[in-house]
C-alpha positions in Angstrom: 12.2 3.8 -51.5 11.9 7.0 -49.7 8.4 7.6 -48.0 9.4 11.3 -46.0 11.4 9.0 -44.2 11.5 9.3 -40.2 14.8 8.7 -39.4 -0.4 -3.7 -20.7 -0.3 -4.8 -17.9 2.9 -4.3 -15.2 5.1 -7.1 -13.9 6.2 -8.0 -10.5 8.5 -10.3 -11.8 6.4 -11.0 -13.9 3.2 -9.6 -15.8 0.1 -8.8 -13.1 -2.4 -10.3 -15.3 -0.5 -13.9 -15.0 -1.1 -13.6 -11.1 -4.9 -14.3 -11.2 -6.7 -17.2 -12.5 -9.7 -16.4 -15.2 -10.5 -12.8 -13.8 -13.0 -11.7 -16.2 -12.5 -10.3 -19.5 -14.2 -7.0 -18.9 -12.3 -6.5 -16.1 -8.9 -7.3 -17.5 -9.8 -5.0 -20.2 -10.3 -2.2 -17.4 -7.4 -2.4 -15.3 -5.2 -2.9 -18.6 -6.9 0.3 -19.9 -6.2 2.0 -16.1 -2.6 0.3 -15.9 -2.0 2.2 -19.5 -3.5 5.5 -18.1 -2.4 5.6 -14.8 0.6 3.3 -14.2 3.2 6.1 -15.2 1.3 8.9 -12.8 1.2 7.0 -9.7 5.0 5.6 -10.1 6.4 9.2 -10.4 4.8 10.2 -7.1 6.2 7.2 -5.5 9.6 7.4 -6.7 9.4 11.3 -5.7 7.9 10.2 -2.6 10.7 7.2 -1.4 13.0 8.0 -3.8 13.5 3.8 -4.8 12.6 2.7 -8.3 12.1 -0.8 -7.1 10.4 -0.1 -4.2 8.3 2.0 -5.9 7.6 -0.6 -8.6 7.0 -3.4 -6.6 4.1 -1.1 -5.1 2.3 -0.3 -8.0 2.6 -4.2 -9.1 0.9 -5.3 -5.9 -2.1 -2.7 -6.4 -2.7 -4.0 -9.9 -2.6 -7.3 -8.6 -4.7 -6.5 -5.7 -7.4 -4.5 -8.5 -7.4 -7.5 -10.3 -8.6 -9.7 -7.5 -11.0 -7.3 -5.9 -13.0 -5.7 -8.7 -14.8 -8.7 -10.0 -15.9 -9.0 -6.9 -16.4 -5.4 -5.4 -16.8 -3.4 -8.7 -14.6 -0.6 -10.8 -14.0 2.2 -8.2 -15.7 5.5 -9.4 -12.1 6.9 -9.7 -9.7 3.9 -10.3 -7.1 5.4 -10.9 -7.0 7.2 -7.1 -7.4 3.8 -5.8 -4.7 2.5 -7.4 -2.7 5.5 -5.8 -4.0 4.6 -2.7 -3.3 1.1 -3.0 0.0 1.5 -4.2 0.9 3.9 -1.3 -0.2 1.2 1.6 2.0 -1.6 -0.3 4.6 0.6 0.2 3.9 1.3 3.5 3.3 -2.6 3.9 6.7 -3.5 2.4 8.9 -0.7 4.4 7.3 -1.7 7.6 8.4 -5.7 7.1 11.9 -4.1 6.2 11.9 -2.0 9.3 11.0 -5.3 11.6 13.5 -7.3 9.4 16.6 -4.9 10.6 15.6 -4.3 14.0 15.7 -8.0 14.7 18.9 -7.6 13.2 22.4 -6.8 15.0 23.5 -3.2 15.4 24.7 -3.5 12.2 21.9 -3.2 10.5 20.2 -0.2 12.6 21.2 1.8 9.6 19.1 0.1 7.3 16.5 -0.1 10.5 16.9 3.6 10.3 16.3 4.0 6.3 13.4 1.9 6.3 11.7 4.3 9.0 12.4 7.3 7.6 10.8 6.2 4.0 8.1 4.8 6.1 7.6 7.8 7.8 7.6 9.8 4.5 4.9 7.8 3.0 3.0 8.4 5.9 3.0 11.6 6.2 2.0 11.2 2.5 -0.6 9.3 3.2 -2.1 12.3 5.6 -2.9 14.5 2.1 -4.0 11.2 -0.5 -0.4 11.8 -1.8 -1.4 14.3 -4.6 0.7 13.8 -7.6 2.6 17.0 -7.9 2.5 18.7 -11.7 6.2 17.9 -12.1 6.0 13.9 -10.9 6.3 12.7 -14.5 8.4 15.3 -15.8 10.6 14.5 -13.2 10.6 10.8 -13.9 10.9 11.4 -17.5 14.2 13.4 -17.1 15.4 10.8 -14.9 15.0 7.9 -17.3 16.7 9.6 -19.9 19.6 10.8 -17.9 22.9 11.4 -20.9 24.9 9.0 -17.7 22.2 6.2 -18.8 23.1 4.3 -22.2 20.6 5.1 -25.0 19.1 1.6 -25.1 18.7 1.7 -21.4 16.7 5.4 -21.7 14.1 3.5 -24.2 14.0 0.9 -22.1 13.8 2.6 -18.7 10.9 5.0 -20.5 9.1 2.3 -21.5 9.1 0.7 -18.6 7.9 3.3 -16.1 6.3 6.0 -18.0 5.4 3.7 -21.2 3.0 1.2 -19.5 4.9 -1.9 -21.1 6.0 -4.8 -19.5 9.9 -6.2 -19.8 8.4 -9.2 -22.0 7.1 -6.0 -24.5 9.9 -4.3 -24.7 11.8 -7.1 -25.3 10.2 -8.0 -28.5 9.3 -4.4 -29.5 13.6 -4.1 -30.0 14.6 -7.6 -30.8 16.4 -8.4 -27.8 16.3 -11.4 -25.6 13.8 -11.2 -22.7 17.0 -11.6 -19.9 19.3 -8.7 -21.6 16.3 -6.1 -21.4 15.9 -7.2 -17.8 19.2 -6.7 -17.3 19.2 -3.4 -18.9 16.5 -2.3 -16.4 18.3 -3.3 -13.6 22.2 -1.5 -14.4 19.7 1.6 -15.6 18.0 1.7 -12.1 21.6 1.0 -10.2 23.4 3.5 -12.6 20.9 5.8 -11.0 21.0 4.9 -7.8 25.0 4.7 -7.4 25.9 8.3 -9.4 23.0 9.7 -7.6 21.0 10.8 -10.7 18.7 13.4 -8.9 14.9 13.0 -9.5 14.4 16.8 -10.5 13.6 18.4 -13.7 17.4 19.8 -14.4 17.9 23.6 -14.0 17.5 26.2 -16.6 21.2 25.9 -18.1 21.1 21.9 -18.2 17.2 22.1 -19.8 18.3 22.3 -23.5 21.0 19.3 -23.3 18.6 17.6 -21.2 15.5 17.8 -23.2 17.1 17.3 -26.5 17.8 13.6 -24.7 14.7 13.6 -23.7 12.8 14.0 -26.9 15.2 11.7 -29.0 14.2 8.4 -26.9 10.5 9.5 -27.4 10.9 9.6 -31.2 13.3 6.5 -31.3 10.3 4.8 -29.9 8.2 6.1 -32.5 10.5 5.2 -35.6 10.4 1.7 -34.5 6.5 1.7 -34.7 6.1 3.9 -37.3 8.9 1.5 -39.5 9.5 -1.5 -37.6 13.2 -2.6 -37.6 11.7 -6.5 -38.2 8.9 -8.6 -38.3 6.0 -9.2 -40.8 3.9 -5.9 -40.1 5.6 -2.8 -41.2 3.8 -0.5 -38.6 4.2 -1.6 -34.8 0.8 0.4 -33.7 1.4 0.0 -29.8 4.7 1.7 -29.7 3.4 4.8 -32.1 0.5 5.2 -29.4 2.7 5.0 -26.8 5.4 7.5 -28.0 2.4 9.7 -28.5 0.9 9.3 -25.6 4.5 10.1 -23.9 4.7 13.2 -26.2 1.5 14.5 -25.3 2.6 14.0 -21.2 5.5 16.5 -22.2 3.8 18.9 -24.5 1.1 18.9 -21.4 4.1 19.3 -18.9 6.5 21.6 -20.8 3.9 23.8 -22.5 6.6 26.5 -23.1 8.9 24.4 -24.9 8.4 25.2 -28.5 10.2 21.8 -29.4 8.2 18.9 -27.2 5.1 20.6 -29.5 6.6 19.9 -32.6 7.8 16.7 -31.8 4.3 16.0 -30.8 3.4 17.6 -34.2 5.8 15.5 -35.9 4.8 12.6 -34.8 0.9 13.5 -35.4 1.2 14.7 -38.9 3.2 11.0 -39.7 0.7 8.9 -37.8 -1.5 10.5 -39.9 -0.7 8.9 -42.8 -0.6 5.2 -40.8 -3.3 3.3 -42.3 -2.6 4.4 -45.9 1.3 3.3 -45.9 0.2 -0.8 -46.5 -1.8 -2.2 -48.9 -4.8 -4.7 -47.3 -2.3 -7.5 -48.1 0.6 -5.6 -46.3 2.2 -4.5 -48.4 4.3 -1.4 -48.6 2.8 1.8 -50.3 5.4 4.5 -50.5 4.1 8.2 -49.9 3.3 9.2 -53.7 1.3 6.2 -54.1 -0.9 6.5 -51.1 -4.8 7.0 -50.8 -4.7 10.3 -49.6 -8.5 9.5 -48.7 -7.5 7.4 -45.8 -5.3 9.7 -43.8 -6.5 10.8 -40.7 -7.7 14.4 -41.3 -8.2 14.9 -37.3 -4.5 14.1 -37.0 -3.7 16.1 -39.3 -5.3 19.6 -37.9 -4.0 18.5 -34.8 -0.6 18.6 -35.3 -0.4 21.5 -38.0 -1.8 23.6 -35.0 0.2 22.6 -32.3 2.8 23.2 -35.1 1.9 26.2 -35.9 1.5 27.3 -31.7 5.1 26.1 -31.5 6.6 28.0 -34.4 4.8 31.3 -32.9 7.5 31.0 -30.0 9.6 31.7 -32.5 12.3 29.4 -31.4 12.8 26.9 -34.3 14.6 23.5 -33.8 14.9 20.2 -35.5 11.7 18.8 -35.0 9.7 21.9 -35.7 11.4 22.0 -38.9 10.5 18.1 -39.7 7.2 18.7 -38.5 6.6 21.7 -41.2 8.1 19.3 -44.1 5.5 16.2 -42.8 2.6 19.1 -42.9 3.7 20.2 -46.2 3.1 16.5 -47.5 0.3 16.1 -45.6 -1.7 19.4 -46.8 -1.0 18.5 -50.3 -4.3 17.0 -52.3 -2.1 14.9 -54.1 1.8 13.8 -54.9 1.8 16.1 -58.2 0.3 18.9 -55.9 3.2 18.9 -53.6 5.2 21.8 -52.7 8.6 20.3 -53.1 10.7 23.5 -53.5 9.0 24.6 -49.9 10.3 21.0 -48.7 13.6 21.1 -50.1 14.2 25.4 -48.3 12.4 23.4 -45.1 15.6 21.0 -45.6 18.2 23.7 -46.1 16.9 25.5 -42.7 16.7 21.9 -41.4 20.5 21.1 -42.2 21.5 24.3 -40.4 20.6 23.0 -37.6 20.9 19.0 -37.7 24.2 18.2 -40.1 23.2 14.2 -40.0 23.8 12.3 -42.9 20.4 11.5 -42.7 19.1 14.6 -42.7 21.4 14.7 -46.0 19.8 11.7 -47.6 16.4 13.1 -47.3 17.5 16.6 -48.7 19.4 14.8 -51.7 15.7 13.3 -52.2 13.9 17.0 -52.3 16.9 18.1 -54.4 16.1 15.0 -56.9 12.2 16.5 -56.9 13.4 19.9 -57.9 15.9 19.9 -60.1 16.3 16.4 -61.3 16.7 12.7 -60.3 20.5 13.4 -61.5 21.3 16.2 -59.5 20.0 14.1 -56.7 22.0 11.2 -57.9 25.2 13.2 -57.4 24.6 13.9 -53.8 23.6 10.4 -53.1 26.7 9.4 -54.6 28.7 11.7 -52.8 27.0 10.7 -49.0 27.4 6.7 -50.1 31.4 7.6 -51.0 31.9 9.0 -47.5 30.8 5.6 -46.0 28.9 6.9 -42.9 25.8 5.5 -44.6 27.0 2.4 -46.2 24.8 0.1 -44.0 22.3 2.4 -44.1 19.1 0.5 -45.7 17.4 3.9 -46.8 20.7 5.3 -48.5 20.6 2.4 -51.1 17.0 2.3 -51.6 16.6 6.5 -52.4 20.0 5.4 -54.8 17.7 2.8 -56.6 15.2 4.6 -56.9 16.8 7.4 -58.3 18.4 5.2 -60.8 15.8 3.6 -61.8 14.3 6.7 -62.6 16.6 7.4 -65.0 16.6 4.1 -66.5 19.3 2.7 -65.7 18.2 -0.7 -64.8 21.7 -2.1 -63.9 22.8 -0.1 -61.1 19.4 0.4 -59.8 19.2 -3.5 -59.5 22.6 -4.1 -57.8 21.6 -1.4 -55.3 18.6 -2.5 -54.7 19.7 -6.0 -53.7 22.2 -4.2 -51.0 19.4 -2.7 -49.9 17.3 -5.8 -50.0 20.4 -7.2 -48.3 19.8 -4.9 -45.0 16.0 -4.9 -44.9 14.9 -7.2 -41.7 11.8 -5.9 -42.0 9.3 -8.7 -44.4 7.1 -5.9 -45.9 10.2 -3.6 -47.0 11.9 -6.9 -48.4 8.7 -8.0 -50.4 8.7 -4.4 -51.4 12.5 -4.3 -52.3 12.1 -7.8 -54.2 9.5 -6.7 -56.4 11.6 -3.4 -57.2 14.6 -5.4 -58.1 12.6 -8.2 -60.2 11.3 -5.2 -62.2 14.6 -3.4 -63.0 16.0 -6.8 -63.4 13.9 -7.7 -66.0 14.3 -4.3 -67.9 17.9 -4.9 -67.9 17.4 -8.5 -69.0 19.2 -10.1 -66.1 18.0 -13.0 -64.4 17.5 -12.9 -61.3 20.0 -15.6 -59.0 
């Protein structure tokens, strides 16, 4: 089962659009659409601006809140998302001020924090005198930031979500299967990790740029994986986090236009989107790649990211995702499986194992290898990446192995490894899939199925 595999509203505690009773519709429709658009953008110029993630989140909460009791009433601003800047900046302002009258009724003690207050106070203010323009690097910086290698990978995802992603804790929660309190509490040892090592809010410098990014781009295309192939659940295609990994790879292809590698991730992800609609049947169901209506890829999509593909590999400074994006625009320019350049996918491969020596990476080129030369040369390296053991709970690894055997009839392996595959599927469209495999080869091998 190998398809070219690939390896809302804010809260304040809670989620903005709870805070209001029966706003309208149409409105809650246009600040969750601003919110989306804009949420990210405004929170990187406050964090640059008082250098407090909470602080800064609180803020941008309050002017939601705020937009959601005051356009009904007043109307959409001509430019909402400036008065949501705007807004933002004077809850700030609001909330330092109370601090700042809080510590100086307080004993000497506290005249540092008296002191603190003031000076943030000061800086929004000052702010405040030129509309606080967001700065071209605001996000970038704030993307860097969240995806610091001191942070833990789950709490980079999360952290990105969060600020830059325009999803609430409650979201992100159920988009990775975790309970709502542990991704809370992720948020909050990211933010204090950040604040106790002193994680500086800067784009790094030229020699840190390529360990950096490489972090960078990897929780961007996590978050795409888990829409484009949802670990769990009943759909196999989580739609909101593929837009939103998009939208965040479009921020850095916009931001780092230079950086032959944030286009082909873009690319990448683009040219597999692409293919979104045609990957389940109307009941569902899984549709693996050769089996697809070609018809109902997204052409658009598809000239998109062959030319930001083909802009990045003009730098002529390959990497891993250019070379994933070329294999995904080789499949996707094809008119049909049987039309498919598989010896051009399996030298993409070879370049893209020079570069990325996963086991995954592996899998796949033991797949192209299978489509050249033979499902049993393929076999063999299957074989020989399942008796190294890296893999072993590895769902794809058992399913390509299936497949493969099944292919060349030999119905009793391919069943037993397509029920330890169907063992580690979470996912209800890959198990339905996976079931109907195994039934099959189970019947041609006359087993009965327990």
């Amino acid at each position: 089962m190998i398809d070219d595999v690939a390896p809302h509203a804010p809260d304040a505690g809670g989620d903005a659009s709870d805070q209001l009773a029966d706003p309208s519709v149409e409105i809650r429709g246009v600040v969750d659409r601003v919110f989306r658009a804009e949420s990210g953008r405004v929170l990187a110029t406050l964090i640059r601006v008082i250098g407090d993630f909470d602080l800064a989140e609180e803020a941008v909460s309050d002017a939601f809140v705020t937009a959601l009791e005051r356009w009904p009433a007043d109307g959409v601003p001509g430019n909402p998302g400036a008065w949501i800047t705007t807004t933002a900046r004077n809850r700030a302002i609001d909330r330092l001020r109370r601090a700042r009258r809080l510590a100086d009724r307080q004993t000497a003690l506290a005249r540092d924090a008296a002191f603190e207050a003031e000076r943030r106070e000061a800086a929004l203010v000052a702010a405040a005198e030129d509309e606080m323009s967001p700065i071209g690097d605001d996000r970038l910086r704030l993307i860097f930031t969240c995806c610091h290698p001191a942070l833990a990978p789950e709490a980079r995802v999360a952290l990105t979500l969060r600020t830059l992603g325009g999803l609430t804790t409650p979201e992100i929660a159920r988009a990775f299967l975790v309970p709502e309190p542990t991704l809370a509490q992720r948020l909050v040892r990211a933010k204090r990790k950040i604040r106790d090592a002193a994680i500086p809010y800067r784009v790094p410098p030229d020699h840190l740029l390529p360990e950096r990014l490489d972090s960078v781009l990897q929780v961007v295309y996590l978050i795409f994986n888990e829409g484009y192939e949802a670990t769990a659940g009943d759909a196999l295609v989580r739609r909101d986090l593929c837009g939103e990994a998009i939208r965040l790879g479009r921020v850095l292809a916009e931001l780092m236009p230079d950086e032959p590698e944030a286009l082909g991730l873009l690319a990448l992800m683009l040219l597999h989107d692409a293919r979104r609609d045609a990957r389940t049947g109307t009941d569902g169901s899984l549709v693996l790649l050769d089996a697809q209506d070609r018809t109902r890829w997204d052409a658009s999509r598809i000239e998109e990211g062959v030319a930001l593909l083909e802009r990045a590999m003009r730098m002529r400074r390959p990497g891993p995702y250019q070379l994933q994006a070329a294999i995904a625009a080789v499949h996707d320019e094809a008119r049909s499986a049987s039309d498919t350049d598989w010896p051009q996918i399996l030298a993409l491969y070879d370049a893209l194992w020079q570069t990325s020596r996963s086991p995954v990476v592996a899998l796949n080129r033991a797949v192209a290898v299978a489509m050249v030369r033979g499902p049993d040369e393929g076999l063999r390296l299957v074989d020989a990446l399942a008796d190294g053991g890296t893999l072993d709970d590895y769902l794809h690894l058992h399913a390509a192995k299936a497949d493969l055997l099944r292919r060349l009839d030999r119905s009793t392996a391919a069943a037993e490894s397509y029920r330890r595959a169907l063992a580690l599927a979470t996912n209800a469209a890959e198990r339905r899939f996976l079931q109907d495999r195994l039934n099959e080869v189970a019947a041609g091998s006359d087993e009965v199925e327990p």
